[in-house]
Each structure stands twice: as structure tokens, then as C-alpha cells.
N, CA, C and O atoms as a GROMACS GRO file, in nm:
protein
  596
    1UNK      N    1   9.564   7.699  13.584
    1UNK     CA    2   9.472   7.794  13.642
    1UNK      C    3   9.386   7.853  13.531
    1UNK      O    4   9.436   7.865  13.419
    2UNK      N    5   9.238   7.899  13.558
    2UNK     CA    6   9.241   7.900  13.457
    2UNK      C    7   9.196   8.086  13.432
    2UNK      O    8   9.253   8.170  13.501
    3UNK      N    9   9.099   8.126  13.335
    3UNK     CA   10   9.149   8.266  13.287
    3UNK      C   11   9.058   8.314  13.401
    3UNK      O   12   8.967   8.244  13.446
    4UNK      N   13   9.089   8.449  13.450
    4UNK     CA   14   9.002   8.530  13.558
    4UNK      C   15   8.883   8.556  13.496
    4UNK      O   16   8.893   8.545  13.374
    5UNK      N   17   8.756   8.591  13.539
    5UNK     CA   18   8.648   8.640  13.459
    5UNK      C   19   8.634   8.777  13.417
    5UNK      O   20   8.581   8.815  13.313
    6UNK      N   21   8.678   8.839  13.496
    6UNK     CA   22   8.684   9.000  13.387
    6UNK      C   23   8.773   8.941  13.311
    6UNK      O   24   8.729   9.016  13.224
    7UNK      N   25   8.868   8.870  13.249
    7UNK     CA   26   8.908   8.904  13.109
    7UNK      C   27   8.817   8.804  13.028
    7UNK      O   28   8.784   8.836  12.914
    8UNK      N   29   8.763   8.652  13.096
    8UNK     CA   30   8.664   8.634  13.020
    8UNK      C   31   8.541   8.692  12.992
    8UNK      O   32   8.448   8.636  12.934
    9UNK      N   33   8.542   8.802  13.032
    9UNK     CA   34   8.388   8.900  12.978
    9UNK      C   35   8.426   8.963  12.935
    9UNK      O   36   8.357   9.016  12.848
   10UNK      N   37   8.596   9.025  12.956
   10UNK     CA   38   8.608   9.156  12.828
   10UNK      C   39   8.581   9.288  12.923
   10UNK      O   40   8.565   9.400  12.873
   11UNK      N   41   8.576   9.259  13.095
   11UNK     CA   42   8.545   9.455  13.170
   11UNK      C   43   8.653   9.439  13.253
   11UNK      O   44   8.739   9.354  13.277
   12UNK      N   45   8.616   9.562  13.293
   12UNK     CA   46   8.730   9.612  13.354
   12UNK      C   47   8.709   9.569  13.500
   12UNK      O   48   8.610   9.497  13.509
   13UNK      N   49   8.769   9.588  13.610
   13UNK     CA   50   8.757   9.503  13.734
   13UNK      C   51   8.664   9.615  13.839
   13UNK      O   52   8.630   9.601  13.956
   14UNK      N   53   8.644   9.711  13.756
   14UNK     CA   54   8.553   9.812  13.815
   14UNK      C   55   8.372   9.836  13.743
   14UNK      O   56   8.293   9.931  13.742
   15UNK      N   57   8.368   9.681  13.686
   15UNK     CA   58   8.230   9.715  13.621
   15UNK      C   59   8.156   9.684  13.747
   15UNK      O   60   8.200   9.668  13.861
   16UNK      N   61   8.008   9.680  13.690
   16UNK     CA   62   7.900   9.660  13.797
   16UNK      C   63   7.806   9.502  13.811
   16UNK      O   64   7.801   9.397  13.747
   17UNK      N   65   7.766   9.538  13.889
   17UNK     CA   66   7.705   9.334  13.849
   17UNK      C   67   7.575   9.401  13.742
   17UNK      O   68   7.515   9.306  13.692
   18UNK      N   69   7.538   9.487  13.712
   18UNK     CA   70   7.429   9.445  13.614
   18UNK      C   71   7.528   9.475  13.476
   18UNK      O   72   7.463   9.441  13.377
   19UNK      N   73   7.656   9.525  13.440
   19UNK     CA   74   7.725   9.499  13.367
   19UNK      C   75   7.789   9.366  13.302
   19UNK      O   76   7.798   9.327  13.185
   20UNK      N   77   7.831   9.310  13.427
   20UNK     CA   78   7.861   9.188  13.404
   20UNK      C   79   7.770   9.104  13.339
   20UNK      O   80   7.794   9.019  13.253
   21UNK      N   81   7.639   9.146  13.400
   21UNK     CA   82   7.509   9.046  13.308
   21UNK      C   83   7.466   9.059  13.212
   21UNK      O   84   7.413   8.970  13.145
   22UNK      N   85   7.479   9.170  13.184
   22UNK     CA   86   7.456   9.195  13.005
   22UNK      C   87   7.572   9.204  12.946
   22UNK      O   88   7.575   9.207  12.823
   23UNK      N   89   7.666   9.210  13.006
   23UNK     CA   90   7.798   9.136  12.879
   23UNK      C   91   7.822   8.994  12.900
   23UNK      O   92   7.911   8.929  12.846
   24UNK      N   93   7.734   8.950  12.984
   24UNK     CA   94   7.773   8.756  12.983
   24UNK      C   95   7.662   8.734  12.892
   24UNK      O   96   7.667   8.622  12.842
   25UNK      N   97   7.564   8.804  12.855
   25UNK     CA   98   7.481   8.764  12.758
   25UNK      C   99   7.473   8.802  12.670
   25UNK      O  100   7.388   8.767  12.588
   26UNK      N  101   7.578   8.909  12.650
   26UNK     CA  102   7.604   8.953  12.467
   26UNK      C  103   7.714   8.844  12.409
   26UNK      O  104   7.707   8.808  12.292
   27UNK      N  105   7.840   8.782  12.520
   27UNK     CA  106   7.923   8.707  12.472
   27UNK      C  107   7.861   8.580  12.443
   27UNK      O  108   7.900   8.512  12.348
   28UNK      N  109   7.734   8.529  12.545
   28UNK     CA  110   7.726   8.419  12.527
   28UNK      C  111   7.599   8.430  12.377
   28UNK      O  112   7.585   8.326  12.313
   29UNK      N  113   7.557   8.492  12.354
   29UNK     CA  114   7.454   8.483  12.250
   29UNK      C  115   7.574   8.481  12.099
   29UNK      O  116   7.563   8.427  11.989
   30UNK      N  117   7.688   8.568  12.160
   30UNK     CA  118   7.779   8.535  12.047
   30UNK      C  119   7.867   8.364  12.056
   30UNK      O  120   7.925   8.297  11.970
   31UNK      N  121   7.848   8.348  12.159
   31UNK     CA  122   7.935   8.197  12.150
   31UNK      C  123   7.921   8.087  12.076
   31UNK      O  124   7.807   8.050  12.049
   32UNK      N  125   8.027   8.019  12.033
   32UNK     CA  126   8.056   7.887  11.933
   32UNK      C  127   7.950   7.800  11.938
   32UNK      O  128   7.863   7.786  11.853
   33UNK      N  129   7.967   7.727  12.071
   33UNK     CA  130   7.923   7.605  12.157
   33UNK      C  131   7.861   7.635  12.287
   33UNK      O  132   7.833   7.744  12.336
   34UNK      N  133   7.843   7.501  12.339
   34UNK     CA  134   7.748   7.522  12.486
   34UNK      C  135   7.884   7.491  12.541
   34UNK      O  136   7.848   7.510  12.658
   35UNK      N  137   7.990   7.464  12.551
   35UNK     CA  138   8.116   7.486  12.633
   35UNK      C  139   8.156   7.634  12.683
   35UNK      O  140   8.176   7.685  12.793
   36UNK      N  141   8.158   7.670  12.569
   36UNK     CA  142   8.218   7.815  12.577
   36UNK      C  143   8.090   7.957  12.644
   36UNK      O  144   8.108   8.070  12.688
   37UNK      N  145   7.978   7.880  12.622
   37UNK     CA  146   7.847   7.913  12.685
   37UNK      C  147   7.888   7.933  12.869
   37UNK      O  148   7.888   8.028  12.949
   38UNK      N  149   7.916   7.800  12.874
   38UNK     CA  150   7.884   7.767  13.001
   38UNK      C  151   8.043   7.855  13.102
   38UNK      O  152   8.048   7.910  13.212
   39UNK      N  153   8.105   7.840  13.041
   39UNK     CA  154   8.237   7.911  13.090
   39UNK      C  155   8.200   8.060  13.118
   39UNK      O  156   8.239   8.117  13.220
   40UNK      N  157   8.120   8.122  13.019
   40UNK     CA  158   8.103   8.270  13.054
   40UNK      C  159   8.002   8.312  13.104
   40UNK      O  160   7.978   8.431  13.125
   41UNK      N  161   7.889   8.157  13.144
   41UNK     CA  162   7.801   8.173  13.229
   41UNK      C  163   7.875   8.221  13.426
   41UNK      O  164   7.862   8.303  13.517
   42UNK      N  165   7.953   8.095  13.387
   42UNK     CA  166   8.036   8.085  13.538
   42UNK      C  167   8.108   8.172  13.553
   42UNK      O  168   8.109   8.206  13.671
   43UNK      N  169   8.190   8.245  13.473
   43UNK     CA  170   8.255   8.339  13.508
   43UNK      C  171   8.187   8.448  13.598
   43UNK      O  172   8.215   8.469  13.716
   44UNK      N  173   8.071   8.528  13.505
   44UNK     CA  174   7.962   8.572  13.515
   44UNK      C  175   7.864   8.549  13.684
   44UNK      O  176   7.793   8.637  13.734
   45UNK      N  177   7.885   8.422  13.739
   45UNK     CA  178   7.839   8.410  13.867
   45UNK      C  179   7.987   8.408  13.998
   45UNK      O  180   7.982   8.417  14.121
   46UNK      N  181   8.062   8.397  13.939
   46UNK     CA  182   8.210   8.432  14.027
   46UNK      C  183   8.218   8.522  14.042
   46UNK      O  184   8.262   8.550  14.154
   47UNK      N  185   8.189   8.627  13.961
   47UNK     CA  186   8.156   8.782  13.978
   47UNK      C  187   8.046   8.837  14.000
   47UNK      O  188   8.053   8.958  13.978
   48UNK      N  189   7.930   8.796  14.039
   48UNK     CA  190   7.820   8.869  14.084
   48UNK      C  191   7.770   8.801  14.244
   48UNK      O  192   7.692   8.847  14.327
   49UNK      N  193   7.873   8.635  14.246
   49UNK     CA  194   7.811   8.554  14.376
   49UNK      C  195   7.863   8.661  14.497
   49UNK      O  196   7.820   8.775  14.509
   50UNK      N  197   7.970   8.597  14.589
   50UNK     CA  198   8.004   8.622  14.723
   50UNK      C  199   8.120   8.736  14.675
   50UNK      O  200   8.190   8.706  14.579
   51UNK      N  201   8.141   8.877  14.748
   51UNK     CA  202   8.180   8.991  14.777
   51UNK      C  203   8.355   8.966  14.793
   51UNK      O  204   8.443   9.040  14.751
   52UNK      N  205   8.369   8.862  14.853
   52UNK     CA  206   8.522   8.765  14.899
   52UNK      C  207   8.592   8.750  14.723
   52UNK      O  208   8.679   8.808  14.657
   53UNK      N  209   8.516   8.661  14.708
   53UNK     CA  210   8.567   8.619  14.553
   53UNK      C  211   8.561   8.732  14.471
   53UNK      O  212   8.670   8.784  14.446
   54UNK      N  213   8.492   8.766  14.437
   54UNK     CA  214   8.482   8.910  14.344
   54UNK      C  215   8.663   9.004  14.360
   54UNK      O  216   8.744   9.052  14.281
   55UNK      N  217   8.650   8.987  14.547
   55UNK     CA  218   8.762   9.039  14.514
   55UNK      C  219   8.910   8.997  14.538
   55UNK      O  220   9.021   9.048  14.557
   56UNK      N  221   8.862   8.905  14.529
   56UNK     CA  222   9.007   8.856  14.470
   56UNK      C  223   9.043   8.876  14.339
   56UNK      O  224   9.141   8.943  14.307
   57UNK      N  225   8.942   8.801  14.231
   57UNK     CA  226   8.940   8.847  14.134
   57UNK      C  227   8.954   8.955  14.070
   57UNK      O  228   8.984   8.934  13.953
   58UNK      N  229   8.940   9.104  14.108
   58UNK     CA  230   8.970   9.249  14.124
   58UNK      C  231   9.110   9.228  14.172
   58UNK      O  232   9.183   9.293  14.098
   59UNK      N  233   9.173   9.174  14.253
   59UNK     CA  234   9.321   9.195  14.312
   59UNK      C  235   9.366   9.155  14.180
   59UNK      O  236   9.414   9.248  14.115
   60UNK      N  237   9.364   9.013  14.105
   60UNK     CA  238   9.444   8.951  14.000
   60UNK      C  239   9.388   9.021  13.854
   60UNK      O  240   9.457   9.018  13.752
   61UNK      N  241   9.321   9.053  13.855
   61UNK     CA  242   9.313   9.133  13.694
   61UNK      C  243   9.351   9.266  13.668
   61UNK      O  244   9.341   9.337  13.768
   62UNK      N  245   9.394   9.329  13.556
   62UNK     CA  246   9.480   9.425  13.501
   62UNK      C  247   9.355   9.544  13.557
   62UNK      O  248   9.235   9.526  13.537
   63UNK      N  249   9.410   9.661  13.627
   63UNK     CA  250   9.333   9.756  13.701
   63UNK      C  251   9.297   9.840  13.574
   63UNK      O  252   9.233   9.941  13.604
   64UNK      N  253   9.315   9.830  13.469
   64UNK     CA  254   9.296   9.952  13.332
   64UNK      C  255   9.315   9.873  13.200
   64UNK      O  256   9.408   9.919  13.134
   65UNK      N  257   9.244   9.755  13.139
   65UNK     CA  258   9.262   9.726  13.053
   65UNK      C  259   9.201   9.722  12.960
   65UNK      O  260   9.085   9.705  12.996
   66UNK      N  261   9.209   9.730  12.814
   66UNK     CA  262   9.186   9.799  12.652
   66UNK      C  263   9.137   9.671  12.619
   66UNK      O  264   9.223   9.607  12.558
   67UNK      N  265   9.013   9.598  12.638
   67UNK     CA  266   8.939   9.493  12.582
   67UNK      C  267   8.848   9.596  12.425
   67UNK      O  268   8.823   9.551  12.313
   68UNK      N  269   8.828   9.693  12.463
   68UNK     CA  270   8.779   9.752  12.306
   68UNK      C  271   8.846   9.817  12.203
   68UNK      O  272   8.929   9.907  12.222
   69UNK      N  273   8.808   9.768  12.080
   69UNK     CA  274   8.848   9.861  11.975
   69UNK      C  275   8.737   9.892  11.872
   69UNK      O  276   8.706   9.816  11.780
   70UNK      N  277   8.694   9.985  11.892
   70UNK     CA  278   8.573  10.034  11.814
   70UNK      C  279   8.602   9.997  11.639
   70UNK      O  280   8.521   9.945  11.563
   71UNK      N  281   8.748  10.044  11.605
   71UNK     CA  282   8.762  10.024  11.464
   71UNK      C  283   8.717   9.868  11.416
   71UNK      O  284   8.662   9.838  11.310
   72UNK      N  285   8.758   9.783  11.524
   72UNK     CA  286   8.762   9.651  11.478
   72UNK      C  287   8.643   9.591  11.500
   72UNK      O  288   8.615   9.481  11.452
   73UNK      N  289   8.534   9.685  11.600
   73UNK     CA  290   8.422   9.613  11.578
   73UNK      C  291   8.331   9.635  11.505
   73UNK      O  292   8.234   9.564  11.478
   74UNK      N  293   8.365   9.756  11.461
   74UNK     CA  294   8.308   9.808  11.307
   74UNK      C  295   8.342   9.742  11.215
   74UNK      O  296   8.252   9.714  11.135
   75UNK      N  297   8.434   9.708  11.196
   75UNK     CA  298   8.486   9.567  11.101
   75UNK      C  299   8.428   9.445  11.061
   75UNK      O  300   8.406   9.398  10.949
   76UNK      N  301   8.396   9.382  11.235
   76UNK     CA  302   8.343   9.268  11.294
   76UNK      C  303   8.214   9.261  11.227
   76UNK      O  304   8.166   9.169  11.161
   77UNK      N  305   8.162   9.389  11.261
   77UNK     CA  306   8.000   9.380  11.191
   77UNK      C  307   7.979   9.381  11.120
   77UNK      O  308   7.876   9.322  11.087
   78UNK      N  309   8.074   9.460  11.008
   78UNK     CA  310   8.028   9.497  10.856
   78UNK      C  311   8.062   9.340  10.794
   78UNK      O  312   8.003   9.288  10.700
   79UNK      N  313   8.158   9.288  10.862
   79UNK     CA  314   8.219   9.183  10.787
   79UNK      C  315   8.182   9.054  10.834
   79UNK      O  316   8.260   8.962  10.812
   80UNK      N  317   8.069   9.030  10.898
   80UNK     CA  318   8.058   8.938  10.985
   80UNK      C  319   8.067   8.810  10.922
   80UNK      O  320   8.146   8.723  10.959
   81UNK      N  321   7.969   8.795  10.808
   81UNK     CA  322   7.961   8.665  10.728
   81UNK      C  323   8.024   8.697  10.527
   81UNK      O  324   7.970   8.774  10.448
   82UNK      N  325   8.075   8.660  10.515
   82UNK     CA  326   8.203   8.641  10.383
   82UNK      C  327   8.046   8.761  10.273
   82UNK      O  328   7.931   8.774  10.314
   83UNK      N  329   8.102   8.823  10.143
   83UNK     CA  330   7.979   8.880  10.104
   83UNK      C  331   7.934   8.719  10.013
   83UNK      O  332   7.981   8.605  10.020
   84UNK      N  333   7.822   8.780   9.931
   84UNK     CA  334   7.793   8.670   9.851
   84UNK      C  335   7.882   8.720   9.703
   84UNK      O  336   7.946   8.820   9.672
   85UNK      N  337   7.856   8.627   9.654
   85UNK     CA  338   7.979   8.620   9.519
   85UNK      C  339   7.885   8.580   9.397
   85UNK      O  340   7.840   8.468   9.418
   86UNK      N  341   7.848   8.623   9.298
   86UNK     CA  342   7.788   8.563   9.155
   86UNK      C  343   7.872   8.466   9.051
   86UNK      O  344   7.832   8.401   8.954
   87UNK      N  345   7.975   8.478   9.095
   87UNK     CA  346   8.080   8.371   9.026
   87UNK      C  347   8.111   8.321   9.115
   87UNK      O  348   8.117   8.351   9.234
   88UNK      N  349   8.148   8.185   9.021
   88UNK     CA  350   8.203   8.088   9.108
   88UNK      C  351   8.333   8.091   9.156
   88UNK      O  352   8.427   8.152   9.105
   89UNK      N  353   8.333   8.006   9.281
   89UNK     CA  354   8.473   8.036   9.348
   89UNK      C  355   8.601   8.008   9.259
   89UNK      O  356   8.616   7.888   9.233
   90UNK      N  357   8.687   8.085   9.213
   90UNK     CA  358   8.773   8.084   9.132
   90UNK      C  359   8.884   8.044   9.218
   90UNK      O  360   8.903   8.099   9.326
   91UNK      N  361   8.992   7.909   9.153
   91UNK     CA  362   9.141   7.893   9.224
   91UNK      C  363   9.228   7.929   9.239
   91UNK      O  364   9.312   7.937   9.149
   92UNK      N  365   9.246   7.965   9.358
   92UNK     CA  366   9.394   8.080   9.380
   92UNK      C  367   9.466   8.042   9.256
   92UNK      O  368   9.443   7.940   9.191
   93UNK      N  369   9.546   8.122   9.232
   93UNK     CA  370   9.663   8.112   9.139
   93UNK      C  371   9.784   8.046   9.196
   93UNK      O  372   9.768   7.981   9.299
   94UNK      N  373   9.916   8.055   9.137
   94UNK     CA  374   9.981   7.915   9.183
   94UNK      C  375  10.095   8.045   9.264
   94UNK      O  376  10.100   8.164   9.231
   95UNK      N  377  10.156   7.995   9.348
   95UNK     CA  378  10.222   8.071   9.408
   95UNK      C  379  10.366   8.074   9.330
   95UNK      O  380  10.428   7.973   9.294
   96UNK      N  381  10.410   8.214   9.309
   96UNK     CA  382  10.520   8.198   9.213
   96UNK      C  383  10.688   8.204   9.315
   96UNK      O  384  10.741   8.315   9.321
   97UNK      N  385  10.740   8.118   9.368
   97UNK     CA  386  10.817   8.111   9.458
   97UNK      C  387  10.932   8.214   9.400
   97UNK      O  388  11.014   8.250   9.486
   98UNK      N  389  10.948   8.259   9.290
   98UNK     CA  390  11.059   8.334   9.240
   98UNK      C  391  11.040   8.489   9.326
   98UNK      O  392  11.111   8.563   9.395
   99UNK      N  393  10.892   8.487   9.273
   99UNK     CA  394  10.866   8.655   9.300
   99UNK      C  395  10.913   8.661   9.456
   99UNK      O  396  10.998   8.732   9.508
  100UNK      N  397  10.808   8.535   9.526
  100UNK     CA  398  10.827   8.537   9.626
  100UNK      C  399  10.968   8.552   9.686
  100UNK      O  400  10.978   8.636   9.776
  101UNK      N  401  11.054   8.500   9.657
  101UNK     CA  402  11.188   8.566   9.685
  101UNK      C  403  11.251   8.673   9.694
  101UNK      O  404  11.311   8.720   9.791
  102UNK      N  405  11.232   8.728   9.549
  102UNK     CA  406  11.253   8.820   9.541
  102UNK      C  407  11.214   8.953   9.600
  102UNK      O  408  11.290   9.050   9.605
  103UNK      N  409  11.071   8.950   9.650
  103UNK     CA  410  11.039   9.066   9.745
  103UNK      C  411  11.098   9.028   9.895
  103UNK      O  412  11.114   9.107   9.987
  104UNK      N  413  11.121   8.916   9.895
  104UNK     CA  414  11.128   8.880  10.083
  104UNK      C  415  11.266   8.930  10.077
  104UNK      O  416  11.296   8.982  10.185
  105UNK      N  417  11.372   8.933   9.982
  105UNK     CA  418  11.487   9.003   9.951
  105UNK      C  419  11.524   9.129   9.962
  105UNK      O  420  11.617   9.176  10.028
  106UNK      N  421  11.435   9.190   9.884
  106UNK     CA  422  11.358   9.339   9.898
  106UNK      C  423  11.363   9.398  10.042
  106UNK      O  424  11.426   9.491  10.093
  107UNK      N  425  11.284   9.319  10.083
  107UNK     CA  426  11.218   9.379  10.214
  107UNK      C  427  11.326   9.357  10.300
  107UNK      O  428  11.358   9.447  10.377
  108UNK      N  429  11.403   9.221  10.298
  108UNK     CA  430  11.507   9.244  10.417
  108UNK      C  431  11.643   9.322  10.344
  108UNK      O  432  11.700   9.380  10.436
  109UNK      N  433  11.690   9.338  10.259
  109UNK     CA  434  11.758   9.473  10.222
  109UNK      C  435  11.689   9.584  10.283
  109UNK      O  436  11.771   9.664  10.328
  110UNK      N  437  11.580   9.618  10.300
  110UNK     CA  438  11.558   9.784  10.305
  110UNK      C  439  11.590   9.761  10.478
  110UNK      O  440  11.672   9.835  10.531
  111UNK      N  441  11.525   9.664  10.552
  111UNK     CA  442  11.537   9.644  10.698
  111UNK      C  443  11.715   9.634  10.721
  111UNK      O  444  11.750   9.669  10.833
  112UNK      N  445  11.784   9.607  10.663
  112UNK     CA  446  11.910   9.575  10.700
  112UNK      C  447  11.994   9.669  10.704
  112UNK      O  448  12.088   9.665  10.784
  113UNK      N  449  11.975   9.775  10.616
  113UNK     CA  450  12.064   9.891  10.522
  113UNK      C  451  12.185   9.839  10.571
  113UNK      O  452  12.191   9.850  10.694
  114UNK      N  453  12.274   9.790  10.526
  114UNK     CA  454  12.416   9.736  10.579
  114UNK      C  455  12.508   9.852  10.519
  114UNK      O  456  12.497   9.867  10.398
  115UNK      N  457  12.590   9.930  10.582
  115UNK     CA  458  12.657  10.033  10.542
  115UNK      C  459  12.846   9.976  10.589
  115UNK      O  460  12.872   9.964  10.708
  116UNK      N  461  12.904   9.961  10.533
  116UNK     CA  462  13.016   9.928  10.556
  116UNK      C  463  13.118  10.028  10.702
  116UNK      O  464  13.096  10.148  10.723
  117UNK      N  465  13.186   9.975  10.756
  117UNK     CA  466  13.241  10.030  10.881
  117UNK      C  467  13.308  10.154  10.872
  117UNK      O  468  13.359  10.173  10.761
  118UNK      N  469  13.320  10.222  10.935
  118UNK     CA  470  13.448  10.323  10.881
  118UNK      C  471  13.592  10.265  10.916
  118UNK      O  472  13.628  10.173  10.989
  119UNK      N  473  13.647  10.339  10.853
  119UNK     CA  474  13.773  10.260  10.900
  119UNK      C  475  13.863  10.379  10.997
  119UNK      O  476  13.823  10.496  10.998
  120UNK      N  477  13.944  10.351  11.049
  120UNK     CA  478  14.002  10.428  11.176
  120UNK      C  479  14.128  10.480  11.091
  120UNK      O  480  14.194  10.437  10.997
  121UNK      N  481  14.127  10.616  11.190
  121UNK     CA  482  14.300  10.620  11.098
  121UNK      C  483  14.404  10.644  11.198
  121UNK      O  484  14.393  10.695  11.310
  122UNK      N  485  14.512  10.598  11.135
  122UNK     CA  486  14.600  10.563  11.128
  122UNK      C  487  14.682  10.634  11.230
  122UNK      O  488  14.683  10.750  11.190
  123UNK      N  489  14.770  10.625  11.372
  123UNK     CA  490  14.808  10.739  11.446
  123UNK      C  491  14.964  10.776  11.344
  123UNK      O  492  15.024  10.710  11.260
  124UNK      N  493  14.976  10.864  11.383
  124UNK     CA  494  15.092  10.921  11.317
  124UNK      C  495  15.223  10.889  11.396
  124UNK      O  496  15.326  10.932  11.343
  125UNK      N  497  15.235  10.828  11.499
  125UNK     CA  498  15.356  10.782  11.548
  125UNK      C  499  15.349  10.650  11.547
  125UNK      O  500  15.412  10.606  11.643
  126UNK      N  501  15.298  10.561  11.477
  126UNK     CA  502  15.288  10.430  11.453
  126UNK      C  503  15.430  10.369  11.385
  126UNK      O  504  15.398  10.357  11.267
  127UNK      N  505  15.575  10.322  11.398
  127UNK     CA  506  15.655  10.282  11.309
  127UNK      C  507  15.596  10.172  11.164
  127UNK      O  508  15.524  10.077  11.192
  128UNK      N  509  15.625  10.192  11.052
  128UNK     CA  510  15.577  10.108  10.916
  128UNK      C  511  15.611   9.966  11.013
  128UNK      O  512  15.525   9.881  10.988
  129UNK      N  513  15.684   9.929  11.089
  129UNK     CA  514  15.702   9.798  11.142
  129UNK      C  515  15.552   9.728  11.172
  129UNK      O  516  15.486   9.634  11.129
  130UNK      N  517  15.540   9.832  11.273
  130UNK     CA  518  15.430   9.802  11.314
  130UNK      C  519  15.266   9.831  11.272
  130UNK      O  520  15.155   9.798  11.313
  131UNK      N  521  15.310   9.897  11.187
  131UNK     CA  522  15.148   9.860  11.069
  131UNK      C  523  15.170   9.740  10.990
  131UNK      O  524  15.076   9.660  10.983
  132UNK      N  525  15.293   9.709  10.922
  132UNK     CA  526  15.283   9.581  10.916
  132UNK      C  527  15.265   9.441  10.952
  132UNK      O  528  15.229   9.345  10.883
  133UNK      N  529  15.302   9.450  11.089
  133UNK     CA  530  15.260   9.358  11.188
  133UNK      C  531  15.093   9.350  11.249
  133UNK      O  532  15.042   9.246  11.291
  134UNK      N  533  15.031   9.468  11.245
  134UNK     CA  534  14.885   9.456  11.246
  134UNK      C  535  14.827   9.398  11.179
  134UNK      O  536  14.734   9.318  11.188
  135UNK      N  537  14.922   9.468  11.058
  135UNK     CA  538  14.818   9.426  10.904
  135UNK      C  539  14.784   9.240  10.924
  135UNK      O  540  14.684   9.171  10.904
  136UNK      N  541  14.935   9.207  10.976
  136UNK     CA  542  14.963   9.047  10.914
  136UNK      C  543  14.880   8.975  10.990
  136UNK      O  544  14.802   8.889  10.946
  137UNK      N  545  14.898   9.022  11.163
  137UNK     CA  546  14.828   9.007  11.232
  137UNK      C  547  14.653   8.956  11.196
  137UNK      O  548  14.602   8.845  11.212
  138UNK      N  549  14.595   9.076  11.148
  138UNK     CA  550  14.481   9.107  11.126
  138UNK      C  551  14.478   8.971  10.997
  138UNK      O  552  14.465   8.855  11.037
  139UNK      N  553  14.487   8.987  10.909
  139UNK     CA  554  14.484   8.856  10.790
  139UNK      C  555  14.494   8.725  10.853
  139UNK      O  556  14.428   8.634  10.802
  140UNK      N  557  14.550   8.705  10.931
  140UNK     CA  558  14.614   8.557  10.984
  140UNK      C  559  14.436   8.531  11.092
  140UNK      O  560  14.358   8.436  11.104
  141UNK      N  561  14.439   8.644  11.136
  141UNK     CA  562  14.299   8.619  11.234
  141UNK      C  563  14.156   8.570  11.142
  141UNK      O  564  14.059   8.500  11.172
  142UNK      N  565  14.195   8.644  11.015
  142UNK     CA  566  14.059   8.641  10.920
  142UNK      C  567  14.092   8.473  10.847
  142UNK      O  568  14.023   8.370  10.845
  143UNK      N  569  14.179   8.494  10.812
  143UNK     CA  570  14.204   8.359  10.796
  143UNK      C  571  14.146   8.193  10.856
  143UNK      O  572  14.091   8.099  10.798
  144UNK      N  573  14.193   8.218  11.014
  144UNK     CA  574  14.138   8.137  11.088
  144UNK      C  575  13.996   8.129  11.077
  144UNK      O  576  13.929   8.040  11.025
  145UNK      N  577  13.964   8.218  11.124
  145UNK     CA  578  13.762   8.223  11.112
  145UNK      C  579  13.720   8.185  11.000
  145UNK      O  580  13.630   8.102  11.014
  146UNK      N  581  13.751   8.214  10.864
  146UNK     CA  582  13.705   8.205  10.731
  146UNK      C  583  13.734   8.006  10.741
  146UNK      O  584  13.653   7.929  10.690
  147UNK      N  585  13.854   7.960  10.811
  147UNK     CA  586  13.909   7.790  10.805
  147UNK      C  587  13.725   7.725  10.919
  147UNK      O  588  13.638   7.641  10.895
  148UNK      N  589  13.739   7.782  10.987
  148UNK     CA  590  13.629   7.743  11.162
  148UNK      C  591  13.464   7.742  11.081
  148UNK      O  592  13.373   7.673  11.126
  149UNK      N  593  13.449   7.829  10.958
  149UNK     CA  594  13.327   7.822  10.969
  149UNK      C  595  13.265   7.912  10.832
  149UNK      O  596  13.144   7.923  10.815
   0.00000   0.00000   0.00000
């Protein structure tokens, strides 16, 4: 199936048809190719043709959705094409796999903080029999797991 046209234009399912037409022609003046042209041409007439379709299309798209971010299109613009450079393109440097370790180490230590368990204590009517039998218990279990894997 393929994408609804309010999200291929980027409005909300409450724009207007002369909305729709000047954002099918801001996307398409921004578009790649005449493919991607023609997709947001059609979208663009699915939403302005017959009253039926429109709303369907209004039933299946998100009733409140965040297609803008001003920060990023301030970005978009300032940054649109790479700057120019007076030197020549210089070659990355070599990637130093040590460092690289060493921070990815870093970073999952601080994410992990591993703090050791507490340990429980001990009831006071427990017979020494039977702390010893836990204990042995308990070793014989660690045992196994440490043999499995």
C-alpha cells in the first residue's frame, strides 16, 4: 500500500486545498527526480480531486502530526550545500581501533553501573546444619552452570 498523501506532503489532514498546492510545489521544486515529482504531484490531486477520497484519506492519517521542526530547517538552509574549502580535501586519519575500544568500554561501564547484590542475612533460628547444607547446596548449583556454559 502505498504512503497516504498528507504524509507525502508533510500537512496535517486538516489543511486546505490551496495548501496542499503550494506545498506540492515547494516539495516538488525540492525533489530528486521526475519520479519523486510525479508521486507528490498525485498525491496532491487525491487530495484536492473527489470529496469521497479526501476522506478517506483524513480517516487513515495521524489527526495531529509534527511534520515540522523549525530548528532543523534552519539547519537545512544554512547547510544546504557542503561550505567551500581552500585546501585540499585532506584524508581522514586512520581509525585507531584501540581508542576505539576503549571509549566504547567507557561508555558501557558508565551505562551499566554494576553494583554487586546485597547479601541477605542470616535468620537467627537457622541450625549451623543447615547453613551448611545451603552453603553446599548453593556451590554444587554454581558449579553446574559454570560446567553448561
Amino acid at each position: 500500500m502505498s504512503e497516504n498523501p498528507f504524509e507525502q506532503l508533510r500537512l496535517p489532514p486538516s489543511a486546505t486545498d490551496e495548501e496542499i498546492v503550494r506545498q506540492a510545489e515547494r516539495l516538488c521544486r525540492r525533489a530528486a527526480d521526475e519520479p519523486a515529482r510525479n508521486a507528490l504531484r498525485q498525491a496532491a490531486r487525491q487530495l484536492t480531486g473527489s470529496a469521497e477520497e479526501r476522506s478517506l484519506h483524513v480517516l487513515l492519517a495521524h489527526p495531529r502530526p509534527d511534520y515540522g521542526n523549525a530548528a532543523l530547517e534552519r539547519f537545512e538552509k544554512a547547510f544546504r550545500r557542503p561550505p567551500k574549502s581552500e585546501k585540499a580535501a585532506e584524508p581522514l586519519p586512520a581509525l585507531d581501533l584501540k581508542e576505539l575500544r576503549d571509549l566504547l568500554r567507557q561508555a558501557l561501564a558508565a551505562e551499566l553501573d554494576v553494583r554487586p547484590m546485597p547479601l541477605e542475612a542470616v535468620p537467627m533460628d537457622d541450625l549451623p546444619d543447615e547453613i551448611a547444607r545451603q552453603t553446599v547446596e548453593a556451590l554444587w548449583q554454581g558449579l553446574l552452570s559454570d560446567m553448561r556454559g
